[in-house]
C-alpha positions as CSV (number, residue, x, y, z in Angstrom):
1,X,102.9,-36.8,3.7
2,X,100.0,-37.2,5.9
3,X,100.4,-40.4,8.1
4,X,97.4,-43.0,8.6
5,X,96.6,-41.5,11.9
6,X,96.7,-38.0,10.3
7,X,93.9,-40.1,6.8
8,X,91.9,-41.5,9.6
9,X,91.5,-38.2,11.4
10,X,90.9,-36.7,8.5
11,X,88.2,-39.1,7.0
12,X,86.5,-39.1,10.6
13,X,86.1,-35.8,10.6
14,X,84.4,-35.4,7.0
15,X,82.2,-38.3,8.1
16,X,81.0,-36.7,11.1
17,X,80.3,-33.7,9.3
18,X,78.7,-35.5,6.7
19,X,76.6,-37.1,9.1
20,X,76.0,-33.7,11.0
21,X,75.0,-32.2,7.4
22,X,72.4,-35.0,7.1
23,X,70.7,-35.0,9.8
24,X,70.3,-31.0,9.5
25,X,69.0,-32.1,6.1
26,X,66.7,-34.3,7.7
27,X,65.2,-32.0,10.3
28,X,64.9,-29.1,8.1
29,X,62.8,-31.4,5.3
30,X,61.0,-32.4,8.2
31,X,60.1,-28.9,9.5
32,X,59.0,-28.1,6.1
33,X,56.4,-31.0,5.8
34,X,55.4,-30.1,9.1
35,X,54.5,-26.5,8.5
36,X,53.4,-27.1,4.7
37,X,51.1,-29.4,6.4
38,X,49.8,-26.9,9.3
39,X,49.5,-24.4,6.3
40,X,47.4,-26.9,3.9
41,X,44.8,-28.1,7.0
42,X,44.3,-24.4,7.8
43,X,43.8,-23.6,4.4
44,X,41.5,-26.3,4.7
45,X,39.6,-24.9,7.5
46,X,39.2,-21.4,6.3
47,X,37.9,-23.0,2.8
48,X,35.2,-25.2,5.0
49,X,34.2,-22.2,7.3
50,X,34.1,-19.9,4.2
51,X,31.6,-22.3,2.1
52,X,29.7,-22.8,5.5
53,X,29.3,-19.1,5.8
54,X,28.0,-19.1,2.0
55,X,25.4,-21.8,2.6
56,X,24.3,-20.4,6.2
57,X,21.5,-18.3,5.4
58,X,23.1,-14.6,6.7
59,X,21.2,-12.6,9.3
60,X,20.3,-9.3,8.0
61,X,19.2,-5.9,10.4
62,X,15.6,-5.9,9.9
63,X,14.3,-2.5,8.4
64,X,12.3,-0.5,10.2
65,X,9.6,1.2,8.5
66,X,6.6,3.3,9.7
67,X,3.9,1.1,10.4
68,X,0.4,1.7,8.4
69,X,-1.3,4.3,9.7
70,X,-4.5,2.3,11.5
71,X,-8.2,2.2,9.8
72,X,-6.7,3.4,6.5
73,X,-7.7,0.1,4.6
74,X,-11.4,0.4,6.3
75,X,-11.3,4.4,4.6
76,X,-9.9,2.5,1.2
77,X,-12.8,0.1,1.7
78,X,-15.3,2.9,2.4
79,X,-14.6,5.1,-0.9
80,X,-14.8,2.4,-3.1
81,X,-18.6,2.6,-1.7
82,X,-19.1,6.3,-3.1
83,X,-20.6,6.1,-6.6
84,X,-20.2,10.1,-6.8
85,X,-16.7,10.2,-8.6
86,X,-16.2,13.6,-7.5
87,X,-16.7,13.0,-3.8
88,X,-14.7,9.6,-4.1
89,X,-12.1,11.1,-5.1
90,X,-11.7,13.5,-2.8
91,X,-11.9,10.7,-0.2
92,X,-9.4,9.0,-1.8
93,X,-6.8,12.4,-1.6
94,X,-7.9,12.3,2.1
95,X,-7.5,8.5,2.4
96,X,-3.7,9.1,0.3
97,X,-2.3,12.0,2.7
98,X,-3.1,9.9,5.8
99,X,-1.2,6.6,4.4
100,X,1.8,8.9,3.6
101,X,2.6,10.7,6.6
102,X,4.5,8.5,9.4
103,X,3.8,7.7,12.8
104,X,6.1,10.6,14.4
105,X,4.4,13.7,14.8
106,X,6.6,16.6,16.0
107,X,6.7,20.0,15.8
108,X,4.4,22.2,12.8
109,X,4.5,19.3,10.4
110,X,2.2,17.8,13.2
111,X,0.2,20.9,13.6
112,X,0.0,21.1,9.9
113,X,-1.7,18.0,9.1
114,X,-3.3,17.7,12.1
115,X,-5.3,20.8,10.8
116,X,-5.7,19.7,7.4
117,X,-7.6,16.5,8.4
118,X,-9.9,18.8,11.0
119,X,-10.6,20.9,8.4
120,X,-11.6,17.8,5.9
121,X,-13.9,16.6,8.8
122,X,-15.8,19.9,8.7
123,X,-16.0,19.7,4.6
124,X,-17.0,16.3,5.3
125,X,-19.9,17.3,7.5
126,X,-20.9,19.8,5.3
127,X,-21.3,17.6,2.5
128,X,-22.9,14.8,4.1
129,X,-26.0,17.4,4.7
130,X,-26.1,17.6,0.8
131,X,-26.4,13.7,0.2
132,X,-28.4,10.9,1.1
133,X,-28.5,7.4,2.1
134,X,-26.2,4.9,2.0
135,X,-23.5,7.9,0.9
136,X,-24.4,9.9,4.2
137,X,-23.4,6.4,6.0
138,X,-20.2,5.7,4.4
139,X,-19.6,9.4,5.3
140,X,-20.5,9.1,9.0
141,X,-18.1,6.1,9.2
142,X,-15.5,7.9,7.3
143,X,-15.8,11.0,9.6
144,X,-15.1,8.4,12.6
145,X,-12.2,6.6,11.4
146,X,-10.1,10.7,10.3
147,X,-11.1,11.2,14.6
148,X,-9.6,8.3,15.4
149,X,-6.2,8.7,13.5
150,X,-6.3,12.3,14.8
151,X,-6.9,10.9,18.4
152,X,-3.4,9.0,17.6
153,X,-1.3,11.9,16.9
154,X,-2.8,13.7,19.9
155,X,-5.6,16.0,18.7
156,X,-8.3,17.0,21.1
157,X,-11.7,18.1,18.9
158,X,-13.6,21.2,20.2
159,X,-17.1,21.2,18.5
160,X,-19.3,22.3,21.6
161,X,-22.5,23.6,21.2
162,X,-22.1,25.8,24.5
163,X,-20.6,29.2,24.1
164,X,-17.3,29.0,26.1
165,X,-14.9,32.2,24.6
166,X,-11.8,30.5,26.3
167,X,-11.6,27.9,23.5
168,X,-14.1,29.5,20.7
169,X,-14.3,32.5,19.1
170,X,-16.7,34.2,17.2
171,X,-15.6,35.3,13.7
172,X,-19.8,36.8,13.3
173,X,-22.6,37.7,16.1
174,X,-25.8,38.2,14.8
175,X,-28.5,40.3,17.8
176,X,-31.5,38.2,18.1
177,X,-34.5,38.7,20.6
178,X,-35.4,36.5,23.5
179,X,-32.1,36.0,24.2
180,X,-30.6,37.0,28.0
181,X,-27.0,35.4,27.1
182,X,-24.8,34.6,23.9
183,X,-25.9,31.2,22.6
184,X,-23.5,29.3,19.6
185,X,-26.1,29.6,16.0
186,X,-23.8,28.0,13.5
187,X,-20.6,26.7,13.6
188,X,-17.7,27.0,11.3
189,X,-14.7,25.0,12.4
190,X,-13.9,22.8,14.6
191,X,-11.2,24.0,17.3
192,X,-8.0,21.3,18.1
193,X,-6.2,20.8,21.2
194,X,-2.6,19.2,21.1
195,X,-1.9,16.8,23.9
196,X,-3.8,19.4,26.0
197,X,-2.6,22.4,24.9
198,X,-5.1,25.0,22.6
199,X,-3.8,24.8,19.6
200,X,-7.0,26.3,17.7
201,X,-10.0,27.8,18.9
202,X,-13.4,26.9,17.2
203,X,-14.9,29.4,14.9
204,X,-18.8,30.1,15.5
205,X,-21.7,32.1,14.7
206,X,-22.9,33.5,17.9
207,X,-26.3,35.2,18.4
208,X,-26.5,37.8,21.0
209,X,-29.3,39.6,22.7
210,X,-30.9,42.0,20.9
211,X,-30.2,45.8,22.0
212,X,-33.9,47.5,22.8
């Protein structure tokens, strides 16, 4: 049979322990508040920057788009000044292929419209001949804006009046008398240089002296 020291040891023992056991108790509750805590005030945060970034109007890449080709609202404002509906609407077919090619030119689709708006100038000048005032106006003006958006992609005009075979060529020649050199009679089209380079001669009618 145990004796009292024996008990006493005995009941000290479980009592530290017990005491041991409670205090683990304690810190380990404690540690839990603690971190549920951290957890919950975090939570907290990232629910308060999340609604901030919802009400915080969001930056966005502006996009880049191909600015208006220049003088096409002046050539909207011109056709609308053409009572002839035939010859507005081919202005307004001029006027639509300018607004829908972009700024970049490169290469033959640069070529390729660059020669479709010279060849529109010389139809252009053919038909303001045929018409008269105010259409042969509008005309004029419309003639000066499609130089100036060819000027932009580059495009040199050749429309001399002096005979000059390095950048003309002559697709007729008709002899006449009196003449001691070549001289330019009509012309056909108008020849394009690129950023300096020949692209396109211009196409004449060139009287020659007559053979006795």
């Amino acid at each position: 049979m145990p004796t009292k020291f024996q008990l006493l040891t005995i009941a000290t023992a479980i009592g530290t322990f017990a005491l041991l056991a409670g205090i683990i108790w304690i810190w380990r509750r404690k540690s839990q508040v603690e971190l549920k805590a951290k957890i919950d005030q975090k939570t907290e945060k990232e629910s308060e920057s999340l609604q901030l970034d919802a009400e915080t109007p969001q930056k966005t890449d502006p996009q880049v788009e191909s600015p208006p080709r220049s003088g096409t609202a002046d050539l909207d404002e011109l056709t609308t000044q053409i009572a002839d509906p035939v010859l507005r609407d081919y202005l307004v077919e001029i006027t639509k292929t300018i607004s829908t090619v972009g700024p970049i030119f490169d290469g033959e689709t640069s070529f390729s419209f660059i020669e479709e708006m010279v060849d529109r100038l010389d139809d252009l000048r053919a038909i303001q001949t045929n018409h008269q005032e105010p259409t042969t106006t509008v005309l004029e003006t419309f003639r000066e804006i499609l130089v100036g958006v060819l000027s932009e992609c580059g495009a040199e005009l050749i429309h001399s009046a002096h005979w000059d075979p390095a950048q003309q060529r002559a697709i007729a020649k008709e002899p006449t008398s009196g003449l001691e050199a070549p001289s330019i009679l009509r012309h056909s089209s108008t020849g394009i240089r690129h950023n300096g380079e020949l692209i396109r001669k211009q196409e004449v009618v060139l009287a020659v002296p007559q053979s006795n």
